[in-house]
C-alpha positions as semicolon CSV with decimal commas, in nm:
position;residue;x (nm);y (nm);z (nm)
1;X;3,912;-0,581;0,262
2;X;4,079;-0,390;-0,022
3;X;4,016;-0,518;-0,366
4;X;4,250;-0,710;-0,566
5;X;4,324;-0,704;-0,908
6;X;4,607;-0,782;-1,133
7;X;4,703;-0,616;-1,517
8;X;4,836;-0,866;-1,778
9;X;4,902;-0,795;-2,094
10;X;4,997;-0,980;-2,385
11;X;5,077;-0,910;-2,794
12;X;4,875;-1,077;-3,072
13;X;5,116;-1,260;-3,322
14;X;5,011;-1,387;-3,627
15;X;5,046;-1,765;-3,506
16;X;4,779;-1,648;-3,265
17;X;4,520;-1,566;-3,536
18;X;4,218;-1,762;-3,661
19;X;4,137;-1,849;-4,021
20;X;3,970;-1,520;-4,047
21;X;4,288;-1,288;-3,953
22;X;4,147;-1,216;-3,581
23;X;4,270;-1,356;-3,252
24;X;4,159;-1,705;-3,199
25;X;3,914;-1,725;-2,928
26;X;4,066;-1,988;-2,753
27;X;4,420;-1,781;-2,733
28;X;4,178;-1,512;-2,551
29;X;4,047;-1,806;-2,318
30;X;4,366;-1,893;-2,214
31;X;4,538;-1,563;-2,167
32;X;4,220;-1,462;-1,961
33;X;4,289;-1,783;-1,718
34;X;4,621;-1,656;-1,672
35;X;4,507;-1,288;-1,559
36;X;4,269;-1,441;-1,363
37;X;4,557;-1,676;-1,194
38;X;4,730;-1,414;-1,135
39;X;4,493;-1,201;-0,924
40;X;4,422;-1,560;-0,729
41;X;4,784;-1,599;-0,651
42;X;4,805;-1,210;-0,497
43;X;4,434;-1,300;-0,332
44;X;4,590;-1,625;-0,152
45;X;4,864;-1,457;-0,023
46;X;4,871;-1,520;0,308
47;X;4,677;-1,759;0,366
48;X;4,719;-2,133;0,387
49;X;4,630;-2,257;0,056
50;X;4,940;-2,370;-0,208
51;X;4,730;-2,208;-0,498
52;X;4,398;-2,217;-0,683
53;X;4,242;-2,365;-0,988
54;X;4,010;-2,301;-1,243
55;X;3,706;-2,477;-1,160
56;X;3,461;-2,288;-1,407
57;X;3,423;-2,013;-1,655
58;X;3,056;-1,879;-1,582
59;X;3,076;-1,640;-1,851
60;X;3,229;-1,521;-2,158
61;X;3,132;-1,261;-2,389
62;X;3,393;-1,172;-2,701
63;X;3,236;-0,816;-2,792
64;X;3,471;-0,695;-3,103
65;X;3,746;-0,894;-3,324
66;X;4,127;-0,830;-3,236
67;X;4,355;-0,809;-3,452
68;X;4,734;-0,911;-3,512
69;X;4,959;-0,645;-3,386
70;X;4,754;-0,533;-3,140
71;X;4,799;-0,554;-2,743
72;X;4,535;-0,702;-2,538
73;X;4,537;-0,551;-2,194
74;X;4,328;-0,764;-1,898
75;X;4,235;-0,642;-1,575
76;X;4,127;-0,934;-1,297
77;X;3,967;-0,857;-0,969
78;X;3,869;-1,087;-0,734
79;X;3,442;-1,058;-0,710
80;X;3,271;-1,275;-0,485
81;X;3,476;-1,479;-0,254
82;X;3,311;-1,829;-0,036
83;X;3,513;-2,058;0,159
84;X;3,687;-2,294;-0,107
85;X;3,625;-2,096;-0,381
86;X;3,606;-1,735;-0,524
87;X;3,491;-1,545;-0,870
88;X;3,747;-1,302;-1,071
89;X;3,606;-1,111;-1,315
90;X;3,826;-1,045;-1,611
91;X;3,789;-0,708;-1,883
92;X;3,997;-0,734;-2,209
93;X;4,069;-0,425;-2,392
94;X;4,282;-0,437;-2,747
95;X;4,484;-0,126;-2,801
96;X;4,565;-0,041;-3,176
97;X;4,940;0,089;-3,281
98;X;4,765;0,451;-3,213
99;X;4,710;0,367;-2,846
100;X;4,324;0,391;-2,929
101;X;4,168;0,105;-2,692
102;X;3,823;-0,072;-2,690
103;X;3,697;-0,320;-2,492
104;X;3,653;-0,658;-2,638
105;X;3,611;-0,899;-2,395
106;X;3,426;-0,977;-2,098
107;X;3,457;-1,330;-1,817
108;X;3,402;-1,422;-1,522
109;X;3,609;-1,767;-1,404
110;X;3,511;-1,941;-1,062
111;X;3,894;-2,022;-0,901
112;X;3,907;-2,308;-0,611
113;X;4,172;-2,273;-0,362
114;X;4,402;-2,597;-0,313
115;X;4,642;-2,753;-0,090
116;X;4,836;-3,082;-0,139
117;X;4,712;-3,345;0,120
118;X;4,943;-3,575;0,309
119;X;4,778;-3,850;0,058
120;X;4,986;-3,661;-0,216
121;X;4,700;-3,564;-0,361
122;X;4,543;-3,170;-0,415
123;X;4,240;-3,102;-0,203
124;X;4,041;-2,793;-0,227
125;X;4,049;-2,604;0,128
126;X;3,955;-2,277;0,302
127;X;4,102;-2,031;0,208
128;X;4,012;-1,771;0,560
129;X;3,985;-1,461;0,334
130;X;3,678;-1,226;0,300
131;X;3,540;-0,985;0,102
């Protein structure tokens, strides 16, 4: 199966700064969820869940500060894949105004795939796709 991935990127404003002058952490968090939704949304295609959901982030190591005015770039791709669920593993780089970029993040989120039940209710299900 090819491997998918998905590129977000995303500008740091200043209302997205700590009390330090560097991103807050939990800004990166979040934009790193939606990379990794992304690349589950391409993964599912297809197949007969509605969508997926975070279930976990197994790991997440911040490796340099970014600053304001700088883009963070993320690249997801789906890693391990099981029935209900499958890992994406997420790289953040910042690039400066010079286009000089450095890696400063590193995750990997656990995604469930889900489908709305007859009961109304979202259920997790197989999703039928493979490595």
């Amino acid at each position: 199966m090819e491997k998918v991935t998905a590129r977000y990127s995303q500008l740091v404003m200043p209302n997205d700064l700590n009390n330090i002058g560097t991103l807050f952490g939990g800004k990166m968090v979040s934009w790193m969820d939606i990379s990794a939704g992304k690349a589950a949304r391409r993964f599912l295609r297809g197949s007969d869940a509605a969508g997926a959901v975070t279930k976990a982030i197994d790991k997440m190591v911040f490796s340099e500060p970014v600053y304001g005015g700088e883009w963070v770039n993320f690249m997801a791709t789906i890693g391990s894949v099981g029935t209900t669920s499958f890992t994406i593993d997420i790289e953040a780089t910042a690039e400066d105004e010079s286009g000089q970029s450095r890696p400063v993040c590193k995750a990997c989120f656990t995604f469930v795939a889900v489908k709305k039940g007859n009961d109304g209710k979202w259920h997790k299900v197989p999703h039928g796709k493979q490595e």
